[in-house]
C-alpha positions as CSV (number, residue, x, y, z in Angstrom):
1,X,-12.7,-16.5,-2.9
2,X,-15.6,-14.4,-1.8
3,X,-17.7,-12.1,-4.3
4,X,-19.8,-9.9,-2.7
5,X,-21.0,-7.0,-5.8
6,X,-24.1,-8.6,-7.4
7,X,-24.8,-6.0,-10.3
8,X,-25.2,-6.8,-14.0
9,X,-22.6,-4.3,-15.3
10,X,-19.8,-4.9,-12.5
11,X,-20.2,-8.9,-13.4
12,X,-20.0,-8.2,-16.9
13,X,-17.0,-6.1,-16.5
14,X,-15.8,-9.4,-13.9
15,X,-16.3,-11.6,-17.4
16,X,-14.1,-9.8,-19.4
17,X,-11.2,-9.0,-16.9
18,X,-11.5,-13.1,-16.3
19,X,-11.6,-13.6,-20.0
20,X,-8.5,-11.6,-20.8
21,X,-6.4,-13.3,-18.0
22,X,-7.5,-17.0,-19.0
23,X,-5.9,-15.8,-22.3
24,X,-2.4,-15.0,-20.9
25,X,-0.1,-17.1,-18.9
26,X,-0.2,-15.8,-15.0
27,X,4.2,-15.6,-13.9
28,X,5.0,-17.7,-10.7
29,X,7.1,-15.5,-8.1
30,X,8.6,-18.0,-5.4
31,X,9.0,-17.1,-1.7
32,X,13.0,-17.4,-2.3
33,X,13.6,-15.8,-5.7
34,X,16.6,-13.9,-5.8
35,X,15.4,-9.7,-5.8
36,X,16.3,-9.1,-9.4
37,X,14.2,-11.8,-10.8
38,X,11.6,-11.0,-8.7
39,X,11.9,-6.8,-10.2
40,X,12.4,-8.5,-13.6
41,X,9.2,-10.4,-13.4
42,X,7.3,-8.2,-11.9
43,X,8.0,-5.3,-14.5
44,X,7.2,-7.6,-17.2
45,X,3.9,-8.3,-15.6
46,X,2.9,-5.3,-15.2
47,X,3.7,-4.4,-18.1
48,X,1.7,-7.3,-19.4
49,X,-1.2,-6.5,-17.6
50,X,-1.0,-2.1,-18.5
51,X,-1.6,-3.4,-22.1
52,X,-4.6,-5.3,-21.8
53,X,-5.6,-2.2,-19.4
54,X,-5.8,-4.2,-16.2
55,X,-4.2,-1.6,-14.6
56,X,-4.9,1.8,-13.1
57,X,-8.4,0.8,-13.9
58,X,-9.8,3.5,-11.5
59,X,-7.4,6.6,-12.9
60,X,-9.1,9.4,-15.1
61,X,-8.8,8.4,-19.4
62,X,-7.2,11.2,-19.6
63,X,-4.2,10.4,-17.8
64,X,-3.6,6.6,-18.5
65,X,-6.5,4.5,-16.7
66,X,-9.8,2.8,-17.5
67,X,-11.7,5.9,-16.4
68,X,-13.9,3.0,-13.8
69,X,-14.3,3.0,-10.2
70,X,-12.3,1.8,-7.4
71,X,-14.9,-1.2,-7.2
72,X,-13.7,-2.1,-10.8
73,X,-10.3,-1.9,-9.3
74,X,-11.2,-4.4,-6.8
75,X,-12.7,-6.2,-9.3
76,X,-9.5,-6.9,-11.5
77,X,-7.3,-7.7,-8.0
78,X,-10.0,-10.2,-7.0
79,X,-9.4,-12.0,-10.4
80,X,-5.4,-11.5,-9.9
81,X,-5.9,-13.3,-6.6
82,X,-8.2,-15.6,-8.1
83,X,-5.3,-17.0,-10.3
84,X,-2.0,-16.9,-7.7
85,X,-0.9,-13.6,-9.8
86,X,1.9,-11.9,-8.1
87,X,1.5,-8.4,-6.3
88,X,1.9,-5.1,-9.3
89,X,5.7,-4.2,-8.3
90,X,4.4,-0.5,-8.9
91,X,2.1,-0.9,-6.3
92,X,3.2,2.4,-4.4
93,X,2.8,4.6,-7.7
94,X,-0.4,3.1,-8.5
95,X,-2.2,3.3,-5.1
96,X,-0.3,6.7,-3.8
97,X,1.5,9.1,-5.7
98,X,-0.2,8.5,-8.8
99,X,-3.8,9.3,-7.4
100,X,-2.0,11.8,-5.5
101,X,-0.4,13.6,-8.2
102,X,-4.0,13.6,-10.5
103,X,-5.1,15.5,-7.4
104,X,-2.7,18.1,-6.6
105,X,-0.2,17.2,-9.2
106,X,0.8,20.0,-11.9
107,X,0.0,19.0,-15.8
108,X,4.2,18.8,-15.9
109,X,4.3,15.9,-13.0
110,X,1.1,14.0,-14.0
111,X,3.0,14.4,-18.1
112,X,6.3,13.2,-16.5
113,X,5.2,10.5,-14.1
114,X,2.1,9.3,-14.7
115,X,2.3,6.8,-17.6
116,X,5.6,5.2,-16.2
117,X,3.5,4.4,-13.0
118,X,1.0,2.2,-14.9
119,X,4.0,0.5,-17.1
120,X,6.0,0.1,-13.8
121,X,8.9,1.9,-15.9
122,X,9.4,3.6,-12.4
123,X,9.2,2.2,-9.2
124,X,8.2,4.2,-6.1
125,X,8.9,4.5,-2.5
126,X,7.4,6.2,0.1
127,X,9.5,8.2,2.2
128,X,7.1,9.4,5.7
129,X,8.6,7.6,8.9
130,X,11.8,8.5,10.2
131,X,13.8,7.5,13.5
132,X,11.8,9.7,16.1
133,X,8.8,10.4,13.7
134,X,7.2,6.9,12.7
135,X,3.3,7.2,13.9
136,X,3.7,10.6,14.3
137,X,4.7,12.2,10.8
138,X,4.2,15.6,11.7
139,X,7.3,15.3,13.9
140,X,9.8,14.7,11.6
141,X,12.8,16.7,11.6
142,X,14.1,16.3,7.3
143,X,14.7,19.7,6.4
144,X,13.9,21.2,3.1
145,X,15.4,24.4,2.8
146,X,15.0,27.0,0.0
147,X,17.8,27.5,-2.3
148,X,18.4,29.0,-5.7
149,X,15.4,27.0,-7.9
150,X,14.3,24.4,-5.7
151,X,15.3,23.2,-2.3
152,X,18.4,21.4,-0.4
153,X,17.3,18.5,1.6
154,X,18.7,16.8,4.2
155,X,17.6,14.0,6.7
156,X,17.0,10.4,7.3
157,X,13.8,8.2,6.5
158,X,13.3,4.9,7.9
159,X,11.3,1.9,7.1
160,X,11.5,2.8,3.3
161,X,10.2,-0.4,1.3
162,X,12.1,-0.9,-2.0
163,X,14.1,2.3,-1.9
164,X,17.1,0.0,-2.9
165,X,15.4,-0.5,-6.2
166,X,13.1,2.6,-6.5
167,X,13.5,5.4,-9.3
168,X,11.9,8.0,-7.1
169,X,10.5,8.7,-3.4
170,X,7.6,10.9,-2.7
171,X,8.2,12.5,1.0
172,X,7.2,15.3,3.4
173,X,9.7,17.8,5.1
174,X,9.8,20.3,6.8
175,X,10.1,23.6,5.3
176,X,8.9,26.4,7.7
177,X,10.1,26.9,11.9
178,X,9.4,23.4,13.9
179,X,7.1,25.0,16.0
180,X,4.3,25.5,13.1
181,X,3.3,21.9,13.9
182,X,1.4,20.8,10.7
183,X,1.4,23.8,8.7
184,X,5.7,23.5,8.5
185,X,6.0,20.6,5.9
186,X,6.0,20.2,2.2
187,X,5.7,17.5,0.0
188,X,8.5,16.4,-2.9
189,X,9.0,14.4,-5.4
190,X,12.5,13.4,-5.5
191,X,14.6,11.1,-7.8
192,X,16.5,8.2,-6.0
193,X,19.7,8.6,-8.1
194,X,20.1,12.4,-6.8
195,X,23.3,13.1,-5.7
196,X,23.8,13.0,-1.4
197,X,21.5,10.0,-1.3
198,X,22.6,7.4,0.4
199,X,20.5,3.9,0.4
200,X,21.2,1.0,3.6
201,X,19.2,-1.7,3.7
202,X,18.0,-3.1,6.9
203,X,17.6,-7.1,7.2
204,X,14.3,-8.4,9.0
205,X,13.6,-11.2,11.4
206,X,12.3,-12.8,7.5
207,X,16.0,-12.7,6.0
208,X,14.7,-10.0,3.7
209,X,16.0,-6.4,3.0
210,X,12.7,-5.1,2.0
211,X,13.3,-2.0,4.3
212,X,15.7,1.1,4.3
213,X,17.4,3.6,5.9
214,X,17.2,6.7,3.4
215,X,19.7,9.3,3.7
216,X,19.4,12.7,2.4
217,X,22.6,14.4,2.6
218,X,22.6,18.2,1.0
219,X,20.5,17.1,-2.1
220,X,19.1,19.0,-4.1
221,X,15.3,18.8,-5.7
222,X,14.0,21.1,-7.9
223,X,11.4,23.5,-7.4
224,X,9.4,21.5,-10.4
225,X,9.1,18.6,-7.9
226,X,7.3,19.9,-5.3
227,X,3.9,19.0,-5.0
228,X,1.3,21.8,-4.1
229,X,2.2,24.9,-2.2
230,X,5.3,25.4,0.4
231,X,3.0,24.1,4.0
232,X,0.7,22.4,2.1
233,X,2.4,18.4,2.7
234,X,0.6,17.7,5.8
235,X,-2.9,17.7,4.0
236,X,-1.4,16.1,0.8
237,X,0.6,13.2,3.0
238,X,-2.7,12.7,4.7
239,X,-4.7,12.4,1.5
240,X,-1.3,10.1,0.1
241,X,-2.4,7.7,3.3
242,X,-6.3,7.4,2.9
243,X,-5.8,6.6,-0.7
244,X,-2.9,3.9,0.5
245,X,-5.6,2.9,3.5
246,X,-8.9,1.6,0.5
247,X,-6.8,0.6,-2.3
248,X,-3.3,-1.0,-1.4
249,X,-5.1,-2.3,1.5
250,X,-7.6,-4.1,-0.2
251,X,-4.9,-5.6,-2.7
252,X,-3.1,-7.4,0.6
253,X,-6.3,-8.2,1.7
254,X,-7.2,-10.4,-1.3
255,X,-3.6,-11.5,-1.7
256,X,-3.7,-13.1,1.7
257,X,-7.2,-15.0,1.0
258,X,-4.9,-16.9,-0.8
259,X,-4.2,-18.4,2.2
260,X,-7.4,-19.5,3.2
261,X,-7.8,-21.5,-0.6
262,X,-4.9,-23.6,1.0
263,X,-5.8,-24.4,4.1
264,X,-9.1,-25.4,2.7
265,X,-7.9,-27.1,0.5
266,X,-6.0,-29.7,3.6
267,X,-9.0,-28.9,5.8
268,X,-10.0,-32.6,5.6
269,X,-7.2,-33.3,7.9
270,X,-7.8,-31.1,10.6
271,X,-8.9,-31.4,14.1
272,X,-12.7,-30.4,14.9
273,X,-10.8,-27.4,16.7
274,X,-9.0,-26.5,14.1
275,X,-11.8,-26.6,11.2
276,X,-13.6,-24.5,14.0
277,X,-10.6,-21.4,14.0
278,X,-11.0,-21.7,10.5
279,X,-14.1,-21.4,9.9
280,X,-13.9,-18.4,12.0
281,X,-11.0,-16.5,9.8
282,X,-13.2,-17.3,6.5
283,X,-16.0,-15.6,8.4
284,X,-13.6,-12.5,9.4
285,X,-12.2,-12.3,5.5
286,X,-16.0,-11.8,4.3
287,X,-16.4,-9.0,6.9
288,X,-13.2,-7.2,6.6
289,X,-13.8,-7.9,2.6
290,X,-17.7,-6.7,3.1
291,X,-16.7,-3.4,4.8
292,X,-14.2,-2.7,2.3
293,X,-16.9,-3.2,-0.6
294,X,-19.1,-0.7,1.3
295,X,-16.3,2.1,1.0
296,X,-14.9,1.0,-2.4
297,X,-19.4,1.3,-3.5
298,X,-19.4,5.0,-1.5
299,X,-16.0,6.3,-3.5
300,X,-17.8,5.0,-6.8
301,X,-20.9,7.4,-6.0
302,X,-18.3,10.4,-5.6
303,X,-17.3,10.3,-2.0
304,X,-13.5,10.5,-1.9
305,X,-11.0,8.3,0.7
306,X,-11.6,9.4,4.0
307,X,-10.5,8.2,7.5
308,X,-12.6,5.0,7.4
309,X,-9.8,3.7,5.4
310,X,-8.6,2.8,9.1
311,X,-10.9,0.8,9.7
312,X,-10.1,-1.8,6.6
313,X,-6.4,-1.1,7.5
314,X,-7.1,-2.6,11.3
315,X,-9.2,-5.1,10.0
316,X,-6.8,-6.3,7.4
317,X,-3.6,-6.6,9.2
318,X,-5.2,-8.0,12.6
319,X,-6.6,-10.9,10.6
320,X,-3.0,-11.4,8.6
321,X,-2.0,-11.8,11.8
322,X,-4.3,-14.6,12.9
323,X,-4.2,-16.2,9.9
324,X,-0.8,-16.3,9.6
325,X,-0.3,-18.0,13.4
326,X,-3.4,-20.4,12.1
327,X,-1.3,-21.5,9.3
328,X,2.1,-21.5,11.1
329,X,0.6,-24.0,13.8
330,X,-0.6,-26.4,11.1
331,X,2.6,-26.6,9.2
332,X,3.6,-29.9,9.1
333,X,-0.1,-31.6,8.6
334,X,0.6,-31.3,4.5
335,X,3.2,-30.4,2.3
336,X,1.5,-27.4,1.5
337,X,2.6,-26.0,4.9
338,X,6.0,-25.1,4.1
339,X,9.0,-22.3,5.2
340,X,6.6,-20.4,3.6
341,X,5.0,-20.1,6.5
342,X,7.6,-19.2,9.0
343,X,8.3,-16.6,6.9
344,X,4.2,-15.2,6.3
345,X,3.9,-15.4,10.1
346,X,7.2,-13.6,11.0
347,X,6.1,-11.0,8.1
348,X,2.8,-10.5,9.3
349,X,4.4,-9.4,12.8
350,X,4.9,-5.6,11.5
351,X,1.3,-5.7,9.6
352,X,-0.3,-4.0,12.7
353,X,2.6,-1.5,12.6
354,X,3.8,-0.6,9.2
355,X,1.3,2.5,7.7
356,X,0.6,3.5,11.2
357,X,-0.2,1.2,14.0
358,X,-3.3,-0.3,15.1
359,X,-2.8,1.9,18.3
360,X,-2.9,4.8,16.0
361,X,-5.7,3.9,13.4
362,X,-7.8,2.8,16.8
363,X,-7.4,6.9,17.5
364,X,-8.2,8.2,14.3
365,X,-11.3,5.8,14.2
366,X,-12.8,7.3,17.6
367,X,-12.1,10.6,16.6
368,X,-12.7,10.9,13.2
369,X,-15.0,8.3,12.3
370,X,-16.9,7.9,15.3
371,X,-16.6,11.5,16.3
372,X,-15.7,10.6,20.4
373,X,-14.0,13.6,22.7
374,X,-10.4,13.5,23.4
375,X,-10.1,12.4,26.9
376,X,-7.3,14.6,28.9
377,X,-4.6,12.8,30.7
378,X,-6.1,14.5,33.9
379,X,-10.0,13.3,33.0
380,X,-8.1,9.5,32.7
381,X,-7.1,10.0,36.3
């Protein structure tokens, strides 16, 4: 909806990204399809999509991608959204481990994993929150402990999107004494068939099972699949969430602008109040889109994720949410106004709390982005 890079050599990469998808015929995903279609399709598409390399457009040459920036990755999910493309199913492997693993990976993980990622031959989940550790992810209590050439884990995760249909998880657990509070934890790599998992899906206010309850139950992962050194998970989980914070956020973002294309299109039969509140969410989509450029532009000149990734995070899923209530309230003005959006505004509920809460990204915003002091529960009083 709303292009905001004006330079000669990002619009000419635009034309041929908009080129090579006016060739192809862009798949249809509807609200209700059945789970398995919806896997089936989506493979195919990415698949689709990896061999006209439209996808991991931002990874290295060397291990699979287009070797471009993250603002040509923008670039191809604006033209995605542009046409009413579904989401990449592999979304997690692209946006998370993957960039994770050309960081800190070792030349056996990024050989094992890598290209399956961009094909969406694997599917990923992420495996952080658990029952008394959800914000707070250096207070979970999975346990990794050292065994005869690897490690026995054992645990639960919570929240887990698509473990029910993911080949692997990549999660943090704790490896050293409990008190060694973020210096205890260790990050794996750890196939979903293993033996002691156990996979329970949890139903939503939507209908939907897209989360999990995870079990890990004596299961063993090999040495191989651990990720950096024994202690070293809280700084890679950390870098796993500022990558997820640019680039998975921005794909939602653009995905939801959708949205807006629909309600302008039926804006003719609105209320002067109405066209008002939306004129005011198409202004907040070219902010929060405008703030996310200036990042994306800052990471193309060398400057890796950092915590201002919580700021597009906050932005994002507060405007999901407004839009979303917009859209609900003028169901019934067109046909266009469907269950659809029952369902986008129930969904759009746990936005502010799924990858940490607006609370939390509020905190790490004052502290680490605007640099404020930590006021004392004593200094409150």
């Amino acid at each position: 909806m709303f292009s905001l890079v004006n330079n000669p050599e990002l619009e000419q990469f635009r034309a041929e990204v908009s080129r090579q998808l006016d060739g192809i015929e862009i798949p249809q995903v509807e609200d209700d399809s059945a789970l398995e279609s919806f896997v089936e399709i989506g493979k195919a598409w990415q698949q689709r999509l990896a061999a006209l390399g439209l996808v991991g457009v931002h990874w290295p040459q060397e291990f699979g991608g287009g070797g471009k920036t993250l603002v040509e990755e923008a670039i191809v999910q604006e033209e995605l959204a542009k046409r009413g493309a579904p989401q990449l199913l592999g979304l997690f492997g692209l946006t998370m481990v993957g960039p994770v693993l050309i960081e800190c990976g070792t030349p056996g993980q990024r050989e094992r994993y890598l290209s399956k990622i961009l094909d969406a031959s694997e599917i990923w989940c992420q495996g952080f929150s658990e029952p008394n550790a959800g914000s707070d992810l250096a207070a979970m209590s999975t346990t990794a402990t050292p065994t005869s050439g690897g490690y026995t884990l054992s645990g639960q995760k919570i929240w887990t999107s698509f473990a029910h249909i993911a080949d692997h998880c990549f999660l943090v657990a704790r490896t050293g004494p409990e008190g060694e509070r973020y210096k205890n934890l260790t990050y794996f790599l750890v196939p979903m068939n293993a033996p002691g998992i156990t996979v329970r899906p949890l139903r939503q206010i939507t209908g939907d099972s897209e989360f999990n309850e995870v079990f890990f139950d004596d299961v063993y992962v090999s040495e191989e699949n651990r990720v950096g050194e024994e202690g070293d998970g809280w700084g890679i989980a950390i870098r796993t969430l500022m990558y997820e914070r640019v680039i998975l956020t921005f794909a939602r973002q653009i995905q939801s602008e959708g949205v807006l294309r629909s309600l302008l299109s039926s804006s003719d039969e609105m209320t002067g109040p109405q066209r008002s509140e939306l004129t005011n969410l198409i202004i907040d989509a070219c902010a929060t889109r405008a703030l996310a450029y200036r990042h994306l532009l800052a990471y193309a000149k060398g400057s890796p994720p950092g915590p201002e990734g919580s700021l597009n995070k906050l932005g994002w899923s507060e405007f999901f949410q407004r839009l979303a209530h917009f859209a609900r309230r003028c169901e019934g003005q067109d046909a266009i106004f469907e269950t659809s959006d029952v369902q986008r505004y129930l969904y759009s509920r746990g936005r502010t709390i799924a990858a940490g809460t607006s609370e939390v990204q509020r905190g790490i915003i004052a502290e680490r982005v605007l640099n404020l002091p930590r006021v004392s529960r004593t200094q409150r009083s």
